[in-house]
Every structure is written in C-alpha cells, then in structure tokens.
TORRO-231420 format. One record per residue (C-alpha): chain; residue number from 1; x, y, z; residue in three letters. Coordinates in nm, 4 decimals. Each point is the difference from the previous one (the first is absolute). Layout:
# TORRO-231420
@ch A, i NUM, x X, y Y, z Z, aa ALA
...
//
This chain:
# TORRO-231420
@ch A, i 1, x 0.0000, y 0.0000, z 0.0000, aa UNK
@ch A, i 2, x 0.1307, y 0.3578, z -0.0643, aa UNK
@ch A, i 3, x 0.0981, y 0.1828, z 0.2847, aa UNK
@ch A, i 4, x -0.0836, y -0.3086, z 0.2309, aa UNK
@ch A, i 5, x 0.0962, y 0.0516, z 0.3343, aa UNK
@ch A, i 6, x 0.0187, y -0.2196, z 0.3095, aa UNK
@ch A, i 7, x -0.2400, y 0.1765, z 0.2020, aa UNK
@ch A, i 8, x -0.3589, y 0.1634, z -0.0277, aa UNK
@ch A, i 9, x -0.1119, y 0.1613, z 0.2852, aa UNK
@ch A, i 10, x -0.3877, y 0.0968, z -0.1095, aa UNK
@ch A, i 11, x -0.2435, y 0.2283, z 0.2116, aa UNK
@ch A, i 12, x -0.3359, y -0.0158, z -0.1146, aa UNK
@ch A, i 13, x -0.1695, y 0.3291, z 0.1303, aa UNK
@ch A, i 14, x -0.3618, y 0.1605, z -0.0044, aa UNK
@ch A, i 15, x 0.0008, y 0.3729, z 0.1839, aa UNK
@ch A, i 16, x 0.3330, y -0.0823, z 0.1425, aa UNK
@ch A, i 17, x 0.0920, y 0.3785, z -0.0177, aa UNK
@ch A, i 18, x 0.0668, y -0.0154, z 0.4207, aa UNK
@ch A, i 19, x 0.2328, y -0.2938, z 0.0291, aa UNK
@ch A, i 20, x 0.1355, y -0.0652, z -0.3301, aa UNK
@ch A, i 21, x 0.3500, y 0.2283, z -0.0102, aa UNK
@ch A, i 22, x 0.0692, y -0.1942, z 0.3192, aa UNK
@ch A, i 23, x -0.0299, y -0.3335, z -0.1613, aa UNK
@ch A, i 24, x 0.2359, y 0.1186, z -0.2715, aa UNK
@ch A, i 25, x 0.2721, y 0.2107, z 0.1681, aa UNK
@ch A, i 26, x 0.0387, y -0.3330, z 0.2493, aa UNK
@ch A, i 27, x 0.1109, y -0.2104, z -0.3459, aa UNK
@ch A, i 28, x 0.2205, y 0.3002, z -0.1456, aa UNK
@ch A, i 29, x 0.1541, y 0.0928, z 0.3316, aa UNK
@ch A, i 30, x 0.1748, y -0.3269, z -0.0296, aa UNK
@ch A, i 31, x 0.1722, y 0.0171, z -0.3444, aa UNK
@ch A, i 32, x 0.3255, y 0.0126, z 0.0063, aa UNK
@ch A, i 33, x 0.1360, y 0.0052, z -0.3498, aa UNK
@ch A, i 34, x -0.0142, y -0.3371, z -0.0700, aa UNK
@ch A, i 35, x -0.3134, y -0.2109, z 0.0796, aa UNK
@ch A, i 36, x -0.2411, y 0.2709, z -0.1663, aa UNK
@ch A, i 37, x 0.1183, y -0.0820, z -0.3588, aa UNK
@ch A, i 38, x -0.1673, y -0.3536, z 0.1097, aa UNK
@ch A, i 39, x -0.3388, y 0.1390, z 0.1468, aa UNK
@ch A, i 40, x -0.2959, y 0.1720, z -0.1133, aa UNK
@ch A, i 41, x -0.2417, y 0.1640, z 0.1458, aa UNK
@ch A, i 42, x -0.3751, y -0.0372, z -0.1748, aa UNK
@ch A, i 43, x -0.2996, y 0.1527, z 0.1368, aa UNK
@ch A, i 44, x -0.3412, y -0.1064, z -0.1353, aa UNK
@ch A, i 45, x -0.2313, y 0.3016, z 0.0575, aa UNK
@ch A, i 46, x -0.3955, y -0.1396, z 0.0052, aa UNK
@ch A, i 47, x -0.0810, y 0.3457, z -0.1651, aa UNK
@ch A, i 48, x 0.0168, y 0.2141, z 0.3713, aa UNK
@ch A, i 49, x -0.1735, y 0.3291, z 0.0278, aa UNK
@ch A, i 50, x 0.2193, y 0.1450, z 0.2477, aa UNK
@ch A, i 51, x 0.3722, y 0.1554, z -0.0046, aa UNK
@ch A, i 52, x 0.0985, y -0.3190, z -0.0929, aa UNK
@ch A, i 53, x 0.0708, y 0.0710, z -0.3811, aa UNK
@ch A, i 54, x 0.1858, y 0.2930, z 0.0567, aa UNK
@ch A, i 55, x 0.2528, y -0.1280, z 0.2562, aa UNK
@ch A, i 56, x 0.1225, y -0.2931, z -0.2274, aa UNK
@ch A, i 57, x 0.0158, y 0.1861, z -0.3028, aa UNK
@ch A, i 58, x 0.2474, y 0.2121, z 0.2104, aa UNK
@ch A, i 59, x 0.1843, y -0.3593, z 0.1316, aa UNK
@ch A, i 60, x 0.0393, y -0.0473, z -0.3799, aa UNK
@ch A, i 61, x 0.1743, y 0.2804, z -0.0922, aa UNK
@ch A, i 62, x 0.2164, y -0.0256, z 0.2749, aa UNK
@ch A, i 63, x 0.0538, y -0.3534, z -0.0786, aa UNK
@ch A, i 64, x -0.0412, y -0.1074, z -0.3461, aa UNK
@ch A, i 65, x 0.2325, y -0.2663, z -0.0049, aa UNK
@ch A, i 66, x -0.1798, y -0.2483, z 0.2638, aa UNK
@ch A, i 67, x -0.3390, y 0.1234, z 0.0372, aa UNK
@ch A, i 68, x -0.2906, y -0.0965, z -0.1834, aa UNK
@ch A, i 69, x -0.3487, y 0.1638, z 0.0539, aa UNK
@ch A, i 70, x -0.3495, y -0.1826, z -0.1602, aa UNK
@ch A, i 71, x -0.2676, y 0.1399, z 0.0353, aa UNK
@ch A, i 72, x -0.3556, y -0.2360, z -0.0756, aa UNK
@ch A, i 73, x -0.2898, y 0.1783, z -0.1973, aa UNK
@ch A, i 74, x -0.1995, y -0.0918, z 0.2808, aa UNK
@ch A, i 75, x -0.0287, y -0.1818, z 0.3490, aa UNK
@ch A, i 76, x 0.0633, y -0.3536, z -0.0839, aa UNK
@ch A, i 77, x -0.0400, y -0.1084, z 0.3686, aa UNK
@ch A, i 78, x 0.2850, y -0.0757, z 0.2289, aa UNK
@ch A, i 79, x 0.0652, y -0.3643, z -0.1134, aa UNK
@ch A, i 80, x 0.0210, y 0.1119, z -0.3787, aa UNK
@ch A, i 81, x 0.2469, y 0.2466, z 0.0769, aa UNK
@ch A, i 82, x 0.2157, y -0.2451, z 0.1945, aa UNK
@ch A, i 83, x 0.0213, y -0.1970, z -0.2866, aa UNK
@ch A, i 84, x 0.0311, y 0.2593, z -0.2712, aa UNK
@ch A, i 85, x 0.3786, y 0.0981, z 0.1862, aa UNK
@ch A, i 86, x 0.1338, y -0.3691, z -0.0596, aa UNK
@ch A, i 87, x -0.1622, y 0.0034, z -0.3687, aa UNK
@ch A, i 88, x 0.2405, y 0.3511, z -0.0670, aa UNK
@ch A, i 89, x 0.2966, y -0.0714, z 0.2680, aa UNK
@ch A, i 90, x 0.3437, y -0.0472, z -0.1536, aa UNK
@ch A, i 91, x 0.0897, y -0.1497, z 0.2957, aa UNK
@ch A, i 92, x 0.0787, y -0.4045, z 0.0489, aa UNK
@ch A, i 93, x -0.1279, y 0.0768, z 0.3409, aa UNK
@ch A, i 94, x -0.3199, y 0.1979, z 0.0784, aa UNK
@ch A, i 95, x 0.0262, y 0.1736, z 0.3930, aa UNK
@ch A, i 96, x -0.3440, y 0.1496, z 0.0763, aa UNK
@ch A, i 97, x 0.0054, y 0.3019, z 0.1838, aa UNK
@ch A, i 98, x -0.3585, y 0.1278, z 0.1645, aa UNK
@ch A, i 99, x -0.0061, y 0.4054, z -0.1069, aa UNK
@ch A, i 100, x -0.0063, y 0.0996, z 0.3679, aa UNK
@ch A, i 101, x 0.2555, y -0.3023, z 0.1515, aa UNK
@ch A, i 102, x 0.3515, y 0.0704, z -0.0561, aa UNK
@ch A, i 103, x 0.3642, y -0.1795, z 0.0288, aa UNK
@ch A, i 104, x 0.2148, y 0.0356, z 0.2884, aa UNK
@ch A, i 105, x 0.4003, y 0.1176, z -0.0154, aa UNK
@ch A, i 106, x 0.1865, y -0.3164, z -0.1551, aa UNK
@ch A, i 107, x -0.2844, y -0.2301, z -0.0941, aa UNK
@ch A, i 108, x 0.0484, y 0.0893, z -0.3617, aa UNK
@ch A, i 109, x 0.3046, y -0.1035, z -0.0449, aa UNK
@ch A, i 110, x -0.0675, y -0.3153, z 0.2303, aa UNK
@ch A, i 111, x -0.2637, y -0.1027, z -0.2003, aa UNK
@ch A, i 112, x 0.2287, y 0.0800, z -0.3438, aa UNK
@ch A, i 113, x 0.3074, y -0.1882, z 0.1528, aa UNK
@ch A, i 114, x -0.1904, y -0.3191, z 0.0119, aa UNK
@ch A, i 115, x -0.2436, y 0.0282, z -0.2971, aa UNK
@ch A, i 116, x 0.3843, y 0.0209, z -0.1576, aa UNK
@ch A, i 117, x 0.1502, y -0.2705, z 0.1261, aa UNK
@ch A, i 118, x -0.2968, y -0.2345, z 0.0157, aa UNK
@ch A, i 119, x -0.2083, y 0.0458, z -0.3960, aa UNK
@ch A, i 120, x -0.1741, y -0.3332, z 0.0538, aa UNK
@ch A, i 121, x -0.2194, y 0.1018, z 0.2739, aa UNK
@ch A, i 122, x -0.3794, y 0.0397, z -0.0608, aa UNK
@ch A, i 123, x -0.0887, y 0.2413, z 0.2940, aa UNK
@ch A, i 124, x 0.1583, y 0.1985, z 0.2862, aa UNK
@ch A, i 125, x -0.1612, y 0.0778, z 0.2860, aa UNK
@ch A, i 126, x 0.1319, y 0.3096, z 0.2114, aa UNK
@ch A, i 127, x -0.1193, y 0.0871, z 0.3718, aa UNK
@ch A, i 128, x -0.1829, y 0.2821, z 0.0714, aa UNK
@ch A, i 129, x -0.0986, y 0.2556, z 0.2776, aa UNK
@ch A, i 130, x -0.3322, y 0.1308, z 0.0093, aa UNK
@ch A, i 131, x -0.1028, y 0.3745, z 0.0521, aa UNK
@ch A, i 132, x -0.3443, y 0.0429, z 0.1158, aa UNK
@ch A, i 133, x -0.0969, y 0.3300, z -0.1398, aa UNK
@ch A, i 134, x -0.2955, y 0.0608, z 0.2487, aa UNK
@ch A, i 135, x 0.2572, y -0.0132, z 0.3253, aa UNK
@ch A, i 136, x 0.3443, y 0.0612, z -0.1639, aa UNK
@ch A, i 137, x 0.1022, y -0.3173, z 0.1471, aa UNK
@ch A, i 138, x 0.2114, y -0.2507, z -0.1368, aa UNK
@ch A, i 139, x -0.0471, y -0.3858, z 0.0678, aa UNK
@ch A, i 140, x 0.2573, y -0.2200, z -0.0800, aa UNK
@ch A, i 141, x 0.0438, y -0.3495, z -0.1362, aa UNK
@ch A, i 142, x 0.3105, y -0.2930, z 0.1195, aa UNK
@ch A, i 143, x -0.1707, y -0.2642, z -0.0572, aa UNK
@ch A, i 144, x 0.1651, y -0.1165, z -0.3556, aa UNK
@ch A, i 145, x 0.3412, y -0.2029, z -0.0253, aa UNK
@ch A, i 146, x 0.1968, y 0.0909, z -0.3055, aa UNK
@ch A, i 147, x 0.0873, y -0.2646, z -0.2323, aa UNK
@ch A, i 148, x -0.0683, y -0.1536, z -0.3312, aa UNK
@ch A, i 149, x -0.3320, y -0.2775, z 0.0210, aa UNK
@ch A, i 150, x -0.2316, y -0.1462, z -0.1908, aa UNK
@ch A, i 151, x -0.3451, y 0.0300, z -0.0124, aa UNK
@ch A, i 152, x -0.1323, y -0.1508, z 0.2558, aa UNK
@ch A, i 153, x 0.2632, y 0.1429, z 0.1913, aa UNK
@ch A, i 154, x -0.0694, y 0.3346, z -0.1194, aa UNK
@ch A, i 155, x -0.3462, y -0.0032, z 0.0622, aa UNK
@ch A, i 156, x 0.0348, y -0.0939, z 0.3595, aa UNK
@ch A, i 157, x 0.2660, y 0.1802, z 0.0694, aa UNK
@ch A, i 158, x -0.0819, y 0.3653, z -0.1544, aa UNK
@ch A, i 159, x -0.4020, y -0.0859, z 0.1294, aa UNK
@ch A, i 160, x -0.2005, y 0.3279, z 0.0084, aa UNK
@ch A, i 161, x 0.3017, y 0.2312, z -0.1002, aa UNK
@ch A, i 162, x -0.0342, y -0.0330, z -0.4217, aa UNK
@ch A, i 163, x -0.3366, y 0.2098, z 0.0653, aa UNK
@ch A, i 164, x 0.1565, y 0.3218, z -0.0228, aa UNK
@ch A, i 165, x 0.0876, y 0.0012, z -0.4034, aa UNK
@ch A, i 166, x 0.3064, y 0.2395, z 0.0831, aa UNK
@ch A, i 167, x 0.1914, y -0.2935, z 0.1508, aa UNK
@ch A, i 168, x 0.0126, y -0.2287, z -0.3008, aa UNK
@ch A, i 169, x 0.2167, y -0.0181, z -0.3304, aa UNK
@ch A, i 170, x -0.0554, y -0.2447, z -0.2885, aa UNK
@ch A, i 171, x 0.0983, y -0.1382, z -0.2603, aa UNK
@ch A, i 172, x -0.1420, y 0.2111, z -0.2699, aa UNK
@ch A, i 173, x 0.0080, y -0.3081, z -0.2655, aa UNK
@ch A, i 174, x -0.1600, y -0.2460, z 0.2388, aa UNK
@ch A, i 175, x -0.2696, y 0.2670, z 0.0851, aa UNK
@ch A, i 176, x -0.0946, y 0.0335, z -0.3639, aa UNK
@ch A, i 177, x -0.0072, y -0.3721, z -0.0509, aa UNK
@ch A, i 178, x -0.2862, y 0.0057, z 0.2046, aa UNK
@ch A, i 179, x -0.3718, y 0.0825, z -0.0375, aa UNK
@ch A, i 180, x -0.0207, y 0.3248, z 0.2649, aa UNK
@ch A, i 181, x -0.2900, y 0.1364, z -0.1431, aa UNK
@ch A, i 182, x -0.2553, y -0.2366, z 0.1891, aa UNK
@ch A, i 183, x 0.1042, y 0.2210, z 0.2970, aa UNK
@ch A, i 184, x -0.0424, y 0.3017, z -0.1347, aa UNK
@ch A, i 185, x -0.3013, y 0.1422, z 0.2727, aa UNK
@ch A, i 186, x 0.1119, y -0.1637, z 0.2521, aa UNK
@ch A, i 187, x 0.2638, y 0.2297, z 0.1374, aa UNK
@ch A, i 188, x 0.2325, y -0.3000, z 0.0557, aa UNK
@ch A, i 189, x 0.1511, y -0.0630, z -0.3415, aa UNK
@ch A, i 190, x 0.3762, y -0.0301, z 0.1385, aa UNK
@ch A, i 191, x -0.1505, y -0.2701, z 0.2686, aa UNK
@ch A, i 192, x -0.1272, y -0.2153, z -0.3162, aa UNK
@ch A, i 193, x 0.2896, y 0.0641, z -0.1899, aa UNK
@ch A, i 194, x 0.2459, y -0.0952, z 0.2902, aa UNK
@ch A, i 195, x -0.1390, y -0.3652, z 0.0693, aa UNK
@ch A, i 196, x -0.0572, y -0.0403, z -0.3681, aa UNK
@ch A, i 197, x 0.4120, y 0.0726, z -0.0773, aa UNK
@ch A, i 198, x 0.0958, y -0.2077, z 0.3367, aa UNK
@ch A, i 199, x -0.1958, y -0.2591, z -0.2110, aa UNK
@ch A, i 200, x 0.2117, y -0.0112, z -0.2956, aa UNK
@ch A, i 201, x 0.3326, y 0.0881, z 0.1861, aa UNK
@ch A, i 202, x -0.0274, y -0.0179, z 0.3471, aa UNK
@ch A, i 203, x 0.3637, y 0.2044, z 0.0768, aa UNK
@ch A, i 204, x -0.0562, y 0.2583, z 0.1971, aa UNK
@ch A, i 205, x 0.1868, y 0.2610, z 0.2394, aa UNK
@ch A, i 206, x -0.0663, y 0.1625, z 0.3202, aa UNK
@ch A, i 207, x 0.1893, y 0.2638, z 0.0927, aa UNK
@ch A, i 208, x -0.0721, y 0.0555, z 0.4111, aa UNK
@ch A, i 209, x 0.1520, y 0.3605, z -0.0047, aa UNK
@ch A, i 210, x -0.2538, y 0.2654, z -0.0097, aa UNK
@ch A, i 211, x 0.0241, y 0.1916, z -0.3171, aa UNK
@ch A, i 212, x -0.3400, y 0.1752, z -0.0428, aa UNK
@ch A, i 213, x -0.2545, y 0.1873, z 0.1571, aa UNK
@ch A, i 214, x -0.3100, y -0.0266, z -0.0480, aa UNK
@ch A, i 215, x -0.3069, y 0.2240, z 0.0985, aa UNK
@ch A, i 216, x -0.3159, y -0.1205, z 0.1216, aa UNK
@ch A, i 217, x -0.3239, y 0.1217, z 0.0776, aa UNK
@ch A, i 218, x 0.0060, y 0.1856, z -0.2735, aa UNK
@ch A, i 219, x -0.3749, y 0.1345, z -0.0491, aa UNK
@ch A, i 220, x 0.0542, y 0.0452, z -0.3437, aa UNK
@ch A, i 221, x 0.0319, y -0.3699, z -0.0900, aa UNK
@ch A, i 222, x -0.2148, y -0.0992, z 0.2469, aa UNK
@ch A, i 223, x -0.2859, y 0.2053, z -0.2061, aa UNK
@ch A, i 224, x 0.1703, y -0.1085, z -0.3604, aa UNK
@ch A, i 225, x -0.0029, y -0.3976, z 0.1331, aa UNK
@ch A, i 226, x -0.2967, y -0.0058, z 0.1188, aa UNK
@ch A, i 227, x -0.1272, y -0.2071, z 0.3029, aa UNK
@ch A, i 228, x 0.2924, y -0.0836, z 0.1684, aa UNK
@ch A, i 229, x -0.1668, y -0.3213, z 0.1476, aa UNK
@ch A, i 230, x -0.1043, y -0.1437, z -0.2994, aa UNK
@ch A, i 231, x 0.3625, y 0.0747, z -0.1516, aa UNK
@ch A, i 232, x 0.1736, y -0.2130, z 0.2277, aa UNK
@ch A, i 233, x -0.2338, y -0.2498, z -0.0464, aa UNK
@ch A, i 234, x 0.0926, y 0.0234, z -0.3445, aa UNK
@ch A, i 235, x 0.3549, y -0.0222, z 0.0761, aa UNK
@ch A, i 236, x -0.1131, y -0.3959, z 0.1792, aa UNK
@ch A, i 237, x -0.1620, y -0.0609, z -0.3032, aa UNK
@ch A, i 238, x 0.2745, y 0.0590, z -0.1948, aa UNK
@ch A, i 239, x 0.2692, y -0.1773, z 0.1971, aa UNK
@ch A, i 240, x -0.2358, y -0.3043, z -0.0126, aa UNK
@ch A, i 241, x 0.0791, y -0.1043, z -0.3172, aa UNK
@ch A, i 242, x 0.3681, y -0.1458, z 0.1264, aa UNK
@ch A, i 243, x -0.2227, y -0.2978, z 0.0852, aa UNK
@ch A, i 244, x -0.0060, y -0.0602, z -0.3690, aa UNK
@ch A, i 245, x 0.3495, y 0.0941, z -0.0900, aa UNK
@ch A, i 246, x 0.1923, y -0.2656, z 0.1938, aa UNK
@ch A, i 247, x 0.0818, y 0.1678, z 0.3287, aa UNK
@ch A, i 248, x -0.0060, y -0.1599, z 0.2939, aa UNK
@ch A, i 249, x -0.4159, y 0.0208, z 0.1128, aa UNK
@ch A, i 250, x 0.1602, y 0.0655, z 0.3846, aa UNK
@ch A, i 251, x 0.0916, y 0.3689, z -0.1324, aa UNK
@ch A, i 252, x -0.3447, y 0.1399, z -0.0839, aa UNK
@ch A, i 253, x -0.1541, y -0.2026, z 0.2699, aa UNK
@ch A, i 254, x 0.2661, y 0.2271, z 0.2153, aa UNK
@ch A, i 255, x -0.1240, y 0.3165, z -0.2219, aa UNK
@ch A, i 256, x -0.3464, y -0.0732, z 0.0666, aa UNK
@ch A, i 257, x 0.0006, y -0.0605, z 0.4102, aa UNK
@ch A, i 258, x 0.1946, y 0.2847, z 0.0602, aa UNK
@ch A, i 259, x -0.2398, y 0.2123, z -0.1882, aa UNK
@ch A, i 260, x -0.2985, y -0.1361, z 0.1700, aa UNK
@ch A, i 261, x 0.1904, y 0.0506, z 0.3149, aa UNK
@ch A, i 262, x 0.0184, y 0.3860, z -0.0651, aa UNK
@ch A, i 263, x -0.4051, y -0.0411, z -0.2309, aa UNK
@ch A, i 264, x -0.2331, y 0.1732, z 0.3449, aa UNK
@ch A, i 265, x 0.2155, y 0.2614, z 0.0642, aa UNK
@ch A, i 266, x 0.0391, y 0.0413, z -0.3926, aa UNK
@ch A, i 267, x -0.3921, y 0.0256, z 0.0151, aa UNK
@ch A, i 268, x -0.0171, y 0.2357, z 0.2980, aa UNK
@ch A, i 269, x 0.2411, y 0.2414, z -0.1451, aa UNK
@ch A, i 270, x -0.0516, y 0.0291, z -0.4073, aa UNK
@ch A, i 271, x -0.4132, y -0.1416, z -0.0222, aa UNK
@ch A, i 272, x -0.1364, y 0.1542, z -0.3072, aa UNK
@ch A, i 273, x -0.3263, y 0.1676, z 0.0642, aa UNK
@ch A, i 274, x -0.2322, y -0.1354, z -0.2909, aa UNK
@ch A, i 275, x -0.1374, y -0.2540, z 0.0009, aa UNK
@ch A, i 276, x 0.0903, y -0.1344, z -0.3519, aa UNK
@ch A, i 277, x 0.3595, y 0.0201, z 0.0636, aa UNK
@ch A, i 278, x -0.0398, y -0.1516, z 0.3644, aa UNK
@ch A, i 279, x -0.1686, y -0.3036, z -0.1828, aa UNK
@ch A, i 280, x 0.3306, y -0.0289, z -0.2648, aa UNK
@ch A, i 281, x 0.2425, y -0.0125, z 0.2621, aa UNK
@ch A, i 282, x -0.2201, y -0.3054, z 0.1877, aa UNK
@ch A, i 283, x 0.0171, y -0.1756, z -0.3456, aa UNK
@ch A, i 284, x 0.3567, y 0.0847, z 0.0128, aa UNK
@ch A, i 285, x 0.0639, y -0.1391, z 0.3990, aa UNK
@ch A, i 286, x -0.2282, y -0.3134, z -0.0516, aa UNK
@ch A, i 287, x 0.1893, y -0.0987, z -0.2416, aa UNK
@ch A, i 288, x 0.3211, y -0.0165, z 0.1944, aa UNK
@ch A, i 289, x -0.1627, y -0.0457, z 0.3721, aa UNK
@ch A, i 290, x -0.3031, y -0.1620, z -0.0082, aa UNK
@ch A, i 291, x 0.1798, y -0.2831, z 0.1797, aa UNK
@ch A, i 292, x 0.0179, y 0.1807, z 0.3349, aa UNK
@ch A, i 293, x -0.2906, y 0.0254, z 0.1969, aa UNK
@ch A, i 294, x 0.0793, y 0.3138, z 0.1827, aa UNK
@ch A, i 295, x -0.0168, y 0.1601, z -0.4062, aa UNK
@ch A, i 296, x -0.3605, y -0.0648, z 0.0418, aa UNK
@ch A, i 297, x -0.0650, y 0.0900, z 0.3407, aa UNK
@ch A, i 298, x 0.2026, y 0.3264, z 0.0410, aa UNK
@ch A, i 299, x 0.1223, y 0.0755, z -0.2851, aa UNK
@ch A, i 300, x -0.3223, y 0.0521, z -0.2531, aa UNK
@ch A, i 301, x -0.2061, y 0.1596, z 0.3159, aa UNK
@ch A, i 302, x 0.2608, y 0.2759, z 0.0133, aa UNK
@ch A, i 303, x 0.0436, y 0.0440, z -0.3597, aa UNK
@ch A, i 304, x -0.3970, y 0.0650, z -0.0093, aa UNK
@ch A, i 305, x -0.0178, y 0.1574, z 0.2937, aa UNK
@ch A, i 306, x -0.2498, y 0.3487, z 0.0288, aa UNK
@ch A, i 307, x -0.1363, y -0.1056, z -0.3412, aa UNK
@ch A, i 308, x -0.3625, y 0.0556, z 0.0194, aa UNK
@ch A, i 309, x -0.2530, y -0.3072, z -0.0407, aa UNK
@ch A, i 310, x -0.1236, y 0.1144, z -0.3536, aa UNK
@ch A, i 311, x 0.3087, y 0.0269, z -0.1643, aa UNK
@ch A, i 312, x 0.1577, y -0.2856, z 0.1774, aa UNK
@ch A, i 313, x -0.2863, y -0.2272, z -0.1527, aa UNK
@ch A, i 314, x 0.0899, y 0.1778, z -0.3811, aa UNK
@ch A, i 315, x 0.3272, y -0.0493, z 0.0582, aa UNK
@ch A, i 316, x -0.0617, y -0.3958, z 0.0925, aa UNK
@ch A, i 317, x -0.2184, y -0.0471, z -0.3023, aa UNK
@ch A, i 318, x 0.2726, y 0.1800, z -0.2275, aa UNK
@ch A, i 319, x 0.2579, y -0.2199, z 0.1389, aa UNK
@ch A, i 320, x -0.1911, y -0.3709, z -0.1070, aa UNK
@ch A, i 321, x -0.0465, y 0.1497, z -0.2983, aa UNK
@ch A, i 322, x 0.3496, y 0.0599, z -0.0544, aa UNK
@ch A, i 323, x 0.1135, y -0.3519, z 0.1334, aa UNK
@ch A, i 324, x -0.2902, y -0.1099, z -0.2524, aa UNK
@ch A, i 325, x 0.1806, y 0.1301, z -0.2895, aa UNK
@ch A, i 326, x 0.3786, y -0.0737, z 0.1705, aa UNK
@ch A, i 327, x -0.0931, y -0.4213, z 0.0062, aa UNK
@ch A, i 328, x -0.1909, y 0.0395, z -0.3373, aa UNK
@ch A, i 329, x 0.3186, y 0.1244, z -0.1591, aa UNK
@ch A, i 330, x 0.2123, y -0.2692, z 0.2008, aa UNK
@ch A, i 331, x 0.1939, y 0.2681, z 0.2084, aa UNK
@ch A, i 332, x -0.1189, y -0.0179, z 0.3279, aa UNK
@ch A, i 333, x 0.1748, y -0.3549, z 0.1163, aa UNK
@ch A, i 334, x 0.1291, y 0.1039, z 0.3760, aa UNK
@ch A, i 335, x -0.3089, y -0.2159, z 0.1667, aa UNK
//
C-alpha cells in the first residue's frame, strides 16, 4: 500500500469540539522524530455541528504530513464510523482513540515499540484509568497481568476491561476479513469484532501499564447511546456468541454471573422510564437470567416498579406479542 504505515490511531468524533485537541496533542506530544513517519492520525468526523470542523482543519495545516481529516455527509451512527477509520487507515494496526479519552506520557511509544517488534499479533490490549467527568475523580484498574495469551486466555484475563474501545488495537486486515456490519446499532462493534479476530488468530497482548484515560459519565454519550441499561445488555448479547466460536463455555458463563451479580443495582440506578423500553431490556435479561429465581422475584418487580396498572397490563400484552413473533421467526430459543 502507498504510504502504509505501521500504525493508525483513528478517533471517530461527533461534537467533539470540547475534548478533541486533548486527544490529539496527547499522540503528537510524544513524537520524537522518528516513530511519527510510522503513525497516522485519522479522524472520522460523523458530520458534527459544533467547533469540531474548524479545529481539525487547523490540526491539518499544522500537520499535513500525518493527519488525515474525513468528514461523512451525514451521521452514519457510531458503529459505522468505527468501521469507516479501518476501511481508510494506512495503518497495519488500527489504535482507537475515544474523541474525549486521551494517551498518557510514554504509552505511544510503548505501544509502537511492541507493535514493532511483534507484526504477528492480532490485538493489543492497553490498561486504562478512568476519569469520571461528573466528580473529577479518577478510578484505577491493576487487575491485568501483561503477557502474550490466547483466547481463552485473553478473554478471562482482560474480562470487563475491552469495553472501553480506547484500550484496544487491531489488526486492521483481520478486522476487514470480518463481517462488522451486523453490529452496526449496537454500540459494541469493537466487542464483536474482538472475539470474532481471537477466533481466527487467537494471539493477543496485554499490556498491564496504564496508557490511557478515559472519561466517563459523559452525558453526551449517555444521550447519543441511548438507554444505558439496555446497552450493556447488548454488550452480553454480544459476547455470547464465543459459545459458538470455540471458546471455552466457562468464560461467558463467568461474563454472564458477574453481570447478574451487579443486574439490581444496574436496575435501580439506569431503569428507563417507558414502558416499551422497560419491556426490551426484560427480553434482553430473560434471555441471559431466567435461570435464577431471584431474576423473577426481585429483579422484574423493581424494573416495573411505580408503573401504573393500565400501562403495566399494555405493556404485558405488547410483550406476548413480541415473544409471539420472536418464536415464530425461530429467535427466541433461551427457554
């Protein structure tokens, strides 16, 4: 490829106007004359209508010789976007970057030294500390053991800590081998293309140092997402299909009872307030918990909790007509 380099690091952005120079000064601050003419920065704009624009056209001029800028017609919807920076990276490796995370001092050329040294990889998993943006308060993460696994070693050892897309870099070929677009929605697409890749080479790296931070509680992608229940219960849904890729069944089982460990106090704090979208996530937790019999007993009463009789009754009625239509189709098979 012309002008290949080793390393993408892609930020898909939408309004990212407030965080965004942050995210790219904490790449450029670590050039150092050498490992630049290997990296490129690409930012996928999903057409913003803030300040956005403007500040990377300014990056550009500053820095025409490693910074592209797209910008898309019009929102494509996070997933999309994701994907559209590995479908234009030069890069043999694609580094997400969140447009309001950003790197630490010395990560980048960590995470270059051993992407250098060790081609053959298919992803790289870097610790990160989180910023909660509501408090100012950071909360950090030891709980990963560097080193070089497998899949099932990967999975159980990285656990909960590939959610954050800013901590992962792939392969960019072995991402584009794969069909990605059945996420698209979903706001997970890096969580199906990560078991999907461990499938077909299951080499990955963990790199224990923390190397990123990333913010959280960010209202704006709260609102953008959607539901935040329902989009971890997406997340579950999405890891479930190792069961079918030849991992070890013990690693979603582990997946699955620590998320119902965490599911009332999940309910408690993010219930939606319809009662349409309380009834998708129960089709979303029965399929994973039905099992348990305190899911039944605790768990649905709070969920529905302070919903008046009428609607509670609609909503009931609108729910067996949706499992109705789910075992017509042959797609509701948890019972």
């Amino acid at each position: 490829m012309r002008n290949a380099k080793l390393l993408t690091i892609g930020i898909p952005t939408y309004n990212g106007s407030k965080f965004i120079k942050q995210a790219i000064d904490s790449i450029i601050n670590q050039f150092d004359g050498k490992i630049e003419k290997e990296i490129e920065i690409l930012v996928s704009d999903n057409a913003s209508t803030d300040l956005t624009n403007q500040i990377m056209k300014e990056y550009q001029k500053l820095y025409p010789d490693f910074i592209s800028y797209y910008v898309n017609e019009i929102n494509v919807g996070y997933d999309k976007n994701v994907d559209l920076l590995f479908q234009r990276a030069k890069g043999r490796f694609v580094k997400i970057l969140g447009d309001d995370d950003y790197l630490l001092p010395e990560s980048l050329k960590r995470i270059y030294g051993y992407l250098h040294e060790n081609t053959n990889i298919s992803i790289l998993l870097q610790n990160i500390i989180c910023l909660d943006i509501k408090n100012n308060e950071l909360i950090n993460n030891n709980n990963l053991v560097s080193g070089l696994y497998d899949g099932n070693q990967f999975l159980e050892r990285s656990f909960w800590n590939t959610s954050p897309v800013s901590s992962l870099t792939f392969n960019k070929d072995l991402w584009k081998s794969i069909d990605v677009k059945k996420y698209y929605g979903t706001q997970w697409i890096h969580i199906g293309a990560m078991i999907h890749i461990l499938a077909l080479k299951p080499k990955a790296y963990i790199d224990s140092i923390t190397g990123i931070v990333v913010r959280v509680s960010n209202n704006r992608w709260e609102g953008h997402f959607g539901n935040q229940l329902k989009v971890g219960l997406i997340h579950l849904s999405i890891l479930s299909e190792i069961k079918n890729l030849n991992f070890e069944r013990k690693i979603f089982n582990k997946f699955c009872l620590n998320r119902f460990s965490n599911n009332l106090n999940d309910i408690k704090g993010m219930c939606p307030r319809k009662i349409q979208e309380k009834i998708e996530v129960f089709v979303l937790m029965v399929r994973f918990f039905w099992k348990y019999p305190q899911f039944w007993f605790i768990h649905i009463p709070w969920l529905f909790l302070f919903i008046p009789l009428k609607n509670l009754l609609k909503g009931f009625f609108s729910f067996l007509r949706y499992i109705s239509r789910q075992i017509k189709h042959g797609l509701f098979k948890c019972f």
